[in-house]
C-alpha atoms as an extended CHARMM CRD file, in Angstrom:
* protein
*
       210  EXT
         1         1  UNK       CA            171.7340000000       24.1170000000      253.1780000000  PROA      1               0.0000000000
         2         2  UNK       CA            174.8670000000       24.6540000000      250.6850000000  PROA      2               0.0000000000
         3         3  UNK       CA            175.3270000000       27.6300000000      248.7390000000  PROA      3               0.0000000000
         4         4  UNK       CA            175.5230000000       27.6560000000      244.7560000000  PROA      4               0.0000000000
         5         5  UNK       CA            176.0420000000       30.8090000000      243.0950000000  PROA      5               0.0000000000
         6         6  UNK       CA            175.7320000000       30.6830000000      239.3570000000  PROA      6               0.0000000000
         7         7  UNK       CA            177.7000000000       33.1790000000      237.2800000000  PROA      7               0.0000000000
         8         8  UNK       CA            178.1760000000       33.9680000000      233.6470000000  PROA      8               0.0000000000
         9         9  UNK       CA            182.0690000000       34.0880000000      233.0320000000  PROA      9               0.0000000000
        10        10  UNK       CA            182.7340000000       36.7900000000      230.8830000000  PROA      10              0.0000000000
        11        11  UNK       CA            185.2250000000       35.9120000000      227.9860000000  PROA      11              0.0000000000
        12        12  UNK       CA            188.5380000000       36.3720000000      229.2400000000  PROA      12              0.0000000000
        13        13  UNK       CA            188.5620000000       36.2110000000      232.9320000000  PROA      13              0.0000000000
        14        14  UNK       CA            189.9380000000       33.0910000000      234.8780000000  PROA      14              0.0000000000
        15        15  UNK       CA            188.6630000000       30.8890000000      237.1110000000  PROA      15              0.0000000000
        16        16  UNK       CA            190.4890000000       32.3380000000      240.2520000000  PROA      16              0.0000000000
        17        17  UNK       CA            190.2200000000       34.5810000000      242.4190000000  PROA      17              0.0000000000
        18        18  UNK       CA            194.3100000000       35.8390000000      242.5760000000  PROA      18              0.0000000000
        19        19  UNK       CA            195.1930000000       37.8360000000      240.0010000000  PROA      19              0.0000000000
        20        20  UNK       CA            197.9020000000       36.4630000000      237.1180000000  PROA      20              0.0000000000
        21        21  UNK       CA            200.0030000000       38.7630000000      234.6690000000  PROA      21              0.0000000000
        22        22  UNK       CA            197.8290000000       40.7960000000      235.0370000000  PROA      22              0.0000000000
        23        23  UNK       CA            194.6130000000       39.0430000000      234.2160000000  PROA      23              0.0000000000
        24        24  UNK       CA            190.8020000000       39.6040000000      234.9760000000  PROA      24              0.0000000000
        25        25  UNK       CA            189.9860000000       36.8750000000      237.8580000000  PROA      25              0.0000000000
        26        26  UNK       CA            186.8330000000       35.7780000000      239.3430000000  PROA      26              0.0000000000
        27        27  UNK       CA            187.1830000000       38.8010000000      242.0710000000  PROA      27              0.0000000000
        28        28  UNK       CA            186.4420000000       41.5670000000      239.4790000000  PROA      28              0.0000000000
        29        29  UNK       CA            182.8820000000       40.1930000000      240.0930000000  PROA      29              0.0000000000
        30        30  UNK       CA            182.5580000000       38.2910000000      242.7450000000  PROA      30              0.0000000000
        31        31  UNK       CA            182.5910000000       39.0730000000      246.5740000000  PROA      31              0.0000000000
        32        32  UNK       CA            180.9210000000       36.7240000000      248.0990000000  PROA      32              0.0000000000
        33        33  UNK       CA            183.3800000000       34.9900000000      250.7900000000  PROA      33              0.0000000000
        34        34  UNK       CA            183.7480000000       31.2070000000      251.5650000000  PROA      34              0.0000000000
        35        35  UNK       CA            182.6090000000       29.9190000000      247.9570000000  PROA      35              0.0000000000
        36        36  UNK       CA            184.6720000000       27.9880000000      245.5920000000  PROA      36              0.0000000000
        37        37  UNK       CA            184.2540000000       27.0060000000      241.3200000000  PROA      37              0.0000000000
        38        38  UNK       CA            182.8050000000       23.4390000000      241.0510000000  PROA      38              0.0000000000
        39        39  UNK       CA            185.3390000000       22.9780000000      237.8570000000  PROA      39              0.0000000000
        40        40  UNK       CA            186.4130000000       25.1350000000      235.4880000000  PROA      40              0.0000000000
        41        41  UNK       CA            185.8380000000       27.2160000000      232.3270000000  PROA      41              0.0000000000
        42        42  UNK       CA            189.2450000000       28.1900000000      230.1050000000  PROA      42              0.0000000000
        43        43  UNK       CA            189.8430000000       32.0060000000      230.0240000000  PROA      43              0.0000000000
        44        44  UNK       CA            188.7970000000       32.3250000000      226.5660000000  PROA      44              0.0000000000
        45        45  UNK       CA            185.3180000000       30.5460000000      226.5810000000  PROA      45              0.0000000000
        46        46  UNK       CA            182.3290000000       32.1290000000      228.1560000000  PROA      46              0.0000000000
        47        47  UNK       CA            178.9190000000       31.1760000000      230.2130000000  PROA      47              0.0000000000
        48        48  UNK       CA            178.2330000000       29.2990000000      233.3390000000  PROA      48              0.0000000000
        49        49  UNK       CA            180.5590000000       28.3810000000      236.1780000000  PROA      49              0.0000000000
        50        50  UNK       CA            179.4630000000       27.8160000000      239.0690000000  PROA      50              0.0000000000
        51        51  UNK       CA            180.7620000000       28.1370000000      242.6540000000  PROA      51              0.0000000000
        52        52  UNK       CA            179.9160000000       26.4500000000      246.2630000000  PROA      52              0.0000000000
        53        53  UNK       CA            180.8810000000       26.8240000000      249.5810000000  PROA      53              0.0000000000
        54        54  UNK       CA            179.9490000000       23.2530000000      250.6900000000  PROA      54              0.0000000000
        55        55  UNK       CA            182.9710000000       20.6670000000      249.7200000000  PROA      55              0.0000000000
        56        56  UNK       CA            180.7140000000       17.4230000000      249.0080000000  PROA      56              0.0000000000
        57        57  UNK       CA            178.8830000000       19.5060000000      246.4120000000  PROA      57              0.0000000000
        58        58  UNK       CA            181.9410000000       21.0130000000      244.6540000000  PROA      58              0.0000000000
        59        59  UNK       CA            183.1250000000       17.5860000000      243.9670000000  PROA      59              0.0000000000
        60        60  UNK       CA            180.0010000000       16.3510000000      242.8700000000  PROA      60              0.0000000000
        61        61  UNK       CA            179.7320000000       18.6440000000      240.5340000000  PROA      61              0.0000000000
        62        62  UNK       CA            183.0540000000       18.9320000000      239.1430000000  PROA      62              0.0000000000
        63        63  UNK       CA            184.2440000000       15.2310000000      239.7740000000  PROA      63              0.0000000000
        64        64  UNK       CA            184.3820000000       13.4610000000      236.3490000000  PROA      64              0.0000000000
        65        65  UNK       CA            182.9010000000       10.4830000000      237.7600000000  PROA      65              0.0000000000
        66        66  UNK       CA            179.4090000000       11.6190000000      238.2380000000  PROA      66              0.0000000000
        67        67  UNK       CA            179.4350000000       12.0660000000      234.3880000000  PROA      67              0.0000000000
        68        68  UNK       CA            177.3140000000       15.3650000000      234.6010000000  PROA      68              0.0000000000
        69        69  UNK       CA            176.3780000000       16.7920000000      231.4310000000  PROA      69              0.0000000000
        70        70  UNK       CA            177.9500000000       19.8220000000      230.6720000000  PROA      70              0.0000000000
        71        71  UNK       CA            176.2700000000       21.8600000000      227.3700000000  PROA      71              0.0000000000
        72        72  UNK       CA            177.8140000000       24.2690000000      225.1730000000  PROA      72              0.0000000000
        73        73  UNK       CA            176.9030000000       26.2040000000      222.4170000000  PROA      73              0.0000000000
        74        74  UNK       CA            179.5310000000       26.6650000000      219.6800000000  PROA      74              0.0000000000
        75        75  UNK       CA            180.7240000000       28.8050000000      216.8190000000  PROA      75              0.0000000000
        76        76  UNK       CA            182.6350000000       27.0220000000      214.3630000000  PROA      76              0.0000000000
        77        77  UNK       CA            185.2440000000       28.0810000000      211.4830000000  PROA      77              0.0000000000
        78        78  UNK       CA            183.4500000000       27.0120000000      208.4630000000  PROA      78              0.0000000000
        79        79  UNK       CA            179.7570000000       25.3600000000      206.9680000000  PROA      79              0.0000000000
        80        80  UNK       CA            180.2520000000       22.7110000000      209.3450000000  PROA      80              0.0000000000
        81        81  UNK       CA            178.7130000000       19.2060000000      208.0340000000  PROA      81              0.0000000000
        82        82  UNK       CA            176.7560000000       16.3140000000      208.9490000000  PROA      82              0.0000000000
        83        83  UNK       CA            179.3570000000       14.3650000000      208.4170000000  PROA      83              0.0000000000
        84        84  UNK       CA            181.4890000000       15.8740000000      211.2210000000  PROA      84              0.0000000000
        85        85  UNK       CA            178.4510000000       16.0400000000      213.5190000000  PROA      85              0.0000000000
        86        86  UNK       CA            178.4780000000       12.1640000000      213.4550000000  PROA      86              0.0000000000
        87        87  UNK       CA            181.6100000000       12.1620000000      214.1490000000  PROA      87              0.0000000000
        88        88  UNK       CA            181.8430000000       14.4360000000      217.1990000000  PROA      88              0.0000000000
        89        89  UNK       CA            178.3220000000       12.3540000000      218.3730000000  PROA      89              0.0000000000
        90        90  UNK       CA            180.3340000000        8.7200000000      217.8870000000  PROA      90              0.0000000000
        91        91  UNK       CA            183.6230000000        9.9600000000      219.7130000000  PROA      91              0.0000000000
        92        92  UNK       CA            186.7440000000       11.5980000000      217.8260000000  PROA      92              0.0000000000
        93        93  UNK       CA            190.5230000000       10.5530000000      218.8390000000  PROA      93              0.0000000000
        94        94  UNK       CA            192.5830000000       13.2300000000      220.5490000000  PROA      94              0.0000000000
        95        95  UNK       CA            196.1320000000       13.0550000000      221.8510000000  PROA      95              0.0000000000
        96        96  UNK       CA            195.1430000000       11.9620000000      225.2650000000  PROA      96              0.0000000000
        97        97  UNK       CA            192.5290000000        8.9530000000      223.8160000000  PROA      97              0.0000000000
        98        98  UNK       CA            189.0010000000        8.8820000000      222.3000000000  PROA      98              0.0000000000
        99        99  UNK       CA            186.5350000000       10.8900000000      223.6450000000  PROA      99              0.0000000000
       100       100  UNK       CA            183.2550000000        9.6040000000      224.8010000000  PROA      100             0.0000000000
       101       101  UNK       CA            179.6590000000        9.7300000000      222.4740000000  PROA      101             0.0000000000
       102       102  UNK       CA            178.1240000000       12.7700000000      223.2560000000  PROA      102             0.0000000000
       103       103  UNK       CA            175.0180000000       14.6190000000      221.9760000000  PROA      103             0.0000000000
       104       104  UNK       CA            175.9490000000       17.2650000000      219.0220000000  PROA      104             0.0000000000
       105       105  UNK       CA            173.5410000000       18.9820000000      216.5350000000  PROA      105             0.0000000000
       106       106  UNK       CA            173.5710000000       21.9170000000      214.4480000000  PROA      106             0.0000000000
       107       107  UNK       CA            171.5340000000       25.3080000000      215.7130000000  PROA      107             0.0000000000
       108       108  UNK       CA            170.6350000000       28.3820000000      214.5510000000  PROA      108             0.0000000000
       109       109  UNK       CA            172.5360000000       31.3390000000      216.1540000000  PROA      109             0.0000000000
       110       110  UNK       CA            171.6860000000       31.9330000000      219.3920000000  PROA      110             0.0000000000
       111       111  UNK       CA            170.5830000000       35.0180000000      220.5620000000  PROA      111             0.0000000000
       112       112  UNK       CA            173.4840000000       35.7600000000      222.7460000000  PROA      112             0.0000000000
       113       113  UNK       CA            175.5110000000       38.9470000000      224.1010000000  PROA      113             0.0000000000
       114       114  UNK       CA            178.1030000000       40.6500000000      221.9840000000  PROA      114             0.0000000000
       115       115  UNK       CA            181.4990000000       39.3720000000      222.6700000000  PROA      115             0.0000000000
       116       116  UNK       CA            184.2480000000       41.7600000000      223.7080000000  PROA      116             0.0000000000
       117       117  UNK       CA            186.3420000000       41.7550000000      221.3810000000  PROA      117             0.0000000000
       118       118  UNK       CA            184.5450000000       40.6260000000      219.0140000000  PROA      118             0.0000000000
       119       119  UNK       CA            185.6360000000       37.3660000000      216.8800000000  PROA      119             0.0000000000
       120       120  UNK       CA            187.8250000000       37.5350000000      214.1160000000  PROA      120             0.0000000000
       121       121  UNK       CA            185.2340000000       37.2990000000      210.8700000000  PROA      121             0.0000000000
       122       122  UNK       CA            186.7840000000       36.8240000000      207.1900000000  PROA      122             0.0000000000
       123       123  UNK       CA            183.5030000000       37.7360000000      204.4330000000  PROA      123             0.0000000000
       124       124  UNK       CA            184.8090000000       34.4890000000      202.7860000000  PROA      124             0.0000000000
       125       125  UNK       CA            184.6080000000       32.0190000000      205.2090000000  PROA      125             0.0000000000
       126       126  UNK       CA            181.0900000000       31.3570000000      206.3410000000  PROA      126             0.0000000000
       127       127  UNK       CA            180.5410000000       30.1880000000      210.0410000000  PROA      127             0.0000000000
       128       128  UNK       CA            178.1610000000       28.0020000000      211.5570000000  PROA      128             0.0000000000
       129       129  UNK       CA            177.0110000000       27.0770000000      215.2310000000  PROA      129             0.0000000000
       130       130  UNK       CA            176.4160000000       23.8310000000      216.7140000000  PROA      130             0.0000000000
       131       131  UNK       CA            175.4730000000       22.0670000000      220.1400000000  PROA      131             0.0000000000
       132       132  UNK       CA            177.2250000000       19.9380000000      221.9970000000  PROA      132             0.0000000000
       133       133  UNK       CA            176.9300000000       18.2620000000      225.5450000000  PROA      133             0.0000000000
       134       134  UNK       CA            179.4370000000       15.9600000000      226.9440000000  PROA      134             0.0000000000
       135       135  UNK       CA            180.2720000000       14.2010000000      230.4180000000  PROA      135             0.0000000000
       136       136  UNK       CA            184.1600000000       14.6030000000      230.2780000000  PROA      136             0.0000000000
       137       137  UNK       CA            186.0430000000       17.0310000000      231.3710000000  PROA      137             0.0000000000
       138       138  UNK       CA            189.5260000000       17.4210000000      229.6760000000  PROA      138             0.0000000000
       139       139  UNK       CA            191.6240000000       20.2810000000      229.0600000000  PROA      139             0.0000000000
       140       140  UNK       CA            189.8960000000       22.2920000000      226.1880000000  PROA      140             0.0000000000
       141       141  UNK       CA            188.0220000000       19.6990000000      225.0030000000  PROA      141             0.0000000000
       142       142  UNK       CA            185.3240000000       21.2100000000      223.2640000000  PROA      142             0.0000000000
       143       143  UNK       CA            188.1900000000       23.3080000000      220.9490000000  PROA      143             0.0000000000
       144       144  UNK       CA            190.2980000000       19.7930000000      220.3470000000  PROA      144             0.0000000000
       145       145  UNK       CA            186.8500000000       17.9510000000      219.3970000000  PROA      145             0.0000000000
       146       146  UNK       CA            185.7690000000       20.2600000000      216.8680000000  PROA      146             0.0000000000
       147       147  UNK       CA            189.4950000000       20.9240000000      215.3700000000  PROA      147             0.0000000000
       148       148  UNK       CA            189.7660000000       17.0360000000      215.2140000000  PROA      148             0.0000000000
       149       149  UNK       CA            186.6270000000       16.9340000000      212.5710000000  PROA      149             0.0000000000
       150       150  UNK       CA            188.1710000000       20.2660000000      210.5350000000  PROA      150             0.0000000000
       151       151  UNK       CA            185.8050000000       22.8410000000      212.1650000000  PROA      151             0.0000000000
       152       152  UNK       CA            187.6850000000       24.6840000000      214.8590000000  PROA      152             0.0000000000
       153       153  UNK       CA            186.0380000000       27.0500000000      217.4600000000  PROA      153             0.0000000000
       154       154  UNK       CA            185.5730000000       30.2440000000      217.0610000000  PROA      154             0.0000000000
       155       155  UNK       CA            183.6650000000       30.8380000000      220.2520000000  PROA      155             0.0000000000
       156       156  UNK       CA            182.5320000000       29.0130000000      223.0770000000  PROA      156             0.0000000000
       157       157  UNK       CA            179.7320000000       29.1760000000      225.4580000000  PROA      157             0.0000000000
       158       158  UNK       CA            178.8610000000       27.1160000000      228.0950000000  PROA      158             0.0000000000
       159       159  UNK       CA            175.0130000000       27.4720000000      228.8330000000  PROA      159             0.0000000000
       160       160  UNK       CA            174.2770000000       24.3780000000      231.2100000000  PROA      160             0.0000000000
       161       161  UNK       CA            175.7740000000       22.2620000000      233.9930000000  PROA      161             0.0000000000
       162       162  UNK       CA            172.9290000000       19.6970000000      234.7510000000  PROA      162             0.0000000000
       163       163  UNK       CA            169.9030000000       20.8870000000      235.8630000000  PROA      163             0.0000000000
       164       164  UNK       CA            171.6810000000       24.7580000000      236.3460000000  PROA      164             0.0000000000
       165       165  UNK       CA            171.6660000000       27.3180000000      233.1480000000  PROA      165             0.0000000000
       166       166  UNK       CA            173.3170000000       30.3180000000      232.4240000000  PROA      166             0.0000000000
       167       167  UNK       CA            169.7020000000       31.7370000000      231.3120000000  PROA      167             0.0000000000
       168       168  UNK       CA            168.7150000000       35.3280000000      232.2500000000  PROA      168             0.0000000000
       169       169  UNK       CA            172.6570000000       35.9420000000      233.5490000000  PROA      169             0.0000000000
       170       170  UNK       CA            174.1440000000       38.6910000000      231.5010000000  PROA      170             0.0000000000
       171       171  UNK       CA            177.8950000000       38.4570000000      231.4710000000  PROA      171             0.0000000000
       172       172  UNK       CA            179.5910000000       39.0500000000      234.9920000000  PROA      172             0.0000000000
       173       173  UNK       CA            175.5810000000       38.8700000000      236.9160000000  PROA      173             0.0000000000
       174       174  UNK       CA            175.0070000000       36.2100000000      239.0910000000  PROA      174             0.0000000000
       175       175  UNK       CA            172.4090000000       34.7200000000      241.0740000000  PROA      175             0.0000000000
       176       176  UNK       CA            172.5220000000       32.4920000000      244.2660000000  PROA      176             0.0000000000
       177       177  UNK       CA            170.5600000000       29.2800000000      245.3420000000  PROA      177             0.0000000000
       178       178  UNK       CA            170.3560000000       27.2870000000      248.0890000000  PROA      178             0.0000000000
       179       179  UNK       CA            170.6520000000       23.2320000000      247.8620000000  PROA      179             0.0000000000
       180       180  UNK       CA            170.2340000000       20.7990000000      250.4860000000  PROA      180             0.0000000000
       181       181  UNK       CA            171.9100000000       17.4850000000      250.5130000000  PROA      181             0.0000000000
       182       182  UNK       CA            170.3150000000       14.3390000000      251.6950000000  PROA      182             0.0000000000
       183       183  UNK       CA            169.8970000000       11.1400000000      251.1480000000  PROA      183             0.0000000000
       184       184  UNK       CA            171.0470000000        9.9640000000      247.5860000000  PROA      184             0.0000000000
       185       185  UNK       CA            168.2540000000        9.3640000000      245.6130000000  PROA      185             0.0000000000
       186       186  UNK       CA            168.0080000000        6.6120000000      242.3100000000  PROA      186             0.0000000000
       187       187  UNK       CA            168.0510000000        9.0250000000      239.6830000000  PROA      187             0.0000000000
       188       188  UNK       CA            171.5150000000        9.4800000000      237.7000000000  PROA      188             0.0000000000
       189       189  UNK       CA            171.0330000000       13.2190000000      238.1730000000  PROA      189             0.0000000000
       190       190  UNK       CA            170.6790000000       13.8520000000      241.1250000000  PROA      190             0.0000000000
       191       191  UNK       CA            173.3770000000       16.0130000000      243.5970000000  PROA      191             0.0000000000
       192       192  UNK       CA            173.2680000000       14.4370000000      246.8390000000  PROA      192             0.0000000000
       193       193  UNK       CA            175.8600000000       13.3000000000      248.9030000000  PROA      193             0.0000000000
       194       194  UNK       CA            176.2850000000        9.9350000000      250.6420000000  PROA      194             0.0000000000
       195       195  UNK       CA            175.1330000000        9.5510000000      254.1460000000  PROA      195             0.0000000000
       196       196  UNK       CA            178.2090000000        9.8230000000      256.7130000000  PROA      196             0.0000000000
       197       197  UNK       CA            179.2730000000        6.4850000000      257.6140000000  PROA      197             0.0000000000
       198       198  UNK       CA            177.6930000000        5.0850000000      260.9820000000  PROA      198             0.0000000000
       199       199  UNK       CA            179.7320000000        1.8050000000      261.0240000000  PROA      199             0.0000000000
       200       200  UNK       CA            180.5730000000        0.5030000000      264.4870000000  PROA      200             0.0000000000
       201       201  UNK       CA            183.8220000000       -1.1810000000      265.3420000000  PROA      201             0.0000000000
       202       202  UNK       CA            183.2440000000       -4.7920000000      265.0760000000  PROA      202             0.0000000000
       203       203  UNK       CA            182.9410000000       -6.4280000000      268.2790000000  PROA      203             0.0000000000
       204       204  UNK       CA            185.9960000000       -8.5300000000      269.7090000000  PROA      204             0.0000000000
       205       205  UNK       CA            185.5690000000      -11.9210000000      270.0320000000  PROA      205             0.0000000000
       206       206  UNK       CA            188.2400000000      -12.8860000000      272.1940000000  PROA      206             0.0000000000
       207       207  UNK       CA            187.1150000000      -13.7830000000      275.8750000000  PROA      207             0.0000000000
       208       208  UNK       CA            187.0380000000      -11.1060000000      278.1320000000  PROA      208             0.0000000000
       209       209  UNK       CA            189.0660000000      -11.6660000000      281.5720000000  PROA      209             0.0000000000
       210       210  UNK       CA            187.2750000000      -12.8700000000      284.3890000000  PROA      210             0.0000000000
């Protein structure tokens, strides 16, 4: 059985456990030896991260190829439209090539805890939440995807990796599971590793001396 601890990154904290300049890491909440983040979440965005001690699993996880869906809920500078939505679902061009289609839509605010600080608000300039969930996993991407179609964040939340949400985690709680990998099964979303191979050497087939 691996180990998979789930915890809600508060907003500015990074994903390590050494300290930088100073900086809120990972152990201001966490002691729980031997476990490691499956990815990463930037120091100013918020929500789930979530940490293994079982190597397979991290990379399974975190590994771009295995096109996990990652979900975030966002708040946007400005009324955003449904013009940009279509373009954030389609795929926008950033510096470092077009991103993949993802899933976007506009919510209601969420019900979520207060941010501290709290984000800059100007009474003139509405703001406006919306949903996204993509299977990259570039630097910031969330922030260059919305400032590509003229709505740029404002805050960031990730809520779900897969099947795992941040639900019921206040910031800096966490809560620990247990997964077991097997066999791979045929579903896309599924987090089992391959089998270890059990290939023989092939057999010489040059005559043996007599």
């Amino acid at each position: 059985m691996s180990k998979l601890i789930l915890f809600n990154k508060p907003f500015q904290v990074l994903c390590q456990f050494r300290a930088k300049d100073g900086k809120k890491t990972l152990a201001d909440h966490l002691s729980i030896p031997g476990v490691y983040p499956a990815g990463r979440l930037d120091y100013d965005s918020e929500g789930l991260l979530i940490l293994t001690d079982d190597g397979r699993l991290q990379a399974q996880i975190s590994h771009p190829k295995h096109k996990l869906p990652k979900t975030y809920q966002v708040q946007v500078d400005g009324d955003i439209t449904d013009d940009a939505i279509e373009r954030l679902r389609q795929g926008v061009i950033l510096k470092d090539g077009p991103t993949l289609p993802c899933r976007a839509k506009r919510i209601n605010e969420p019900k979520l805890w207060p941010r501290n600080p709290p984000i800059r608000e100007r009474a003139a300039i509405p703001t406006s939440w919306i949903e996204l969930e993509i299977t990259e996993g570039r630097n910031r991407q969330v922030r260059r995807m919305t400032a590509a179609v003229g709505f740029p964040t404002l805050r960031l939340i990730r809520v779900a990796i897969g099947q795992w949400r941040v639900d019921g985690l206040a910031p800096g709680e966490f809560r620990e599971e247990s997964v077991h990998l097997a066999q791979p099964a045929k579903t896309k979303r599924n987090f089992r590793s391959k089998p270890h191979s059990s290939r023989r050497r092939p057999t010489s087939t040059r005559p043996k001396r007599v």
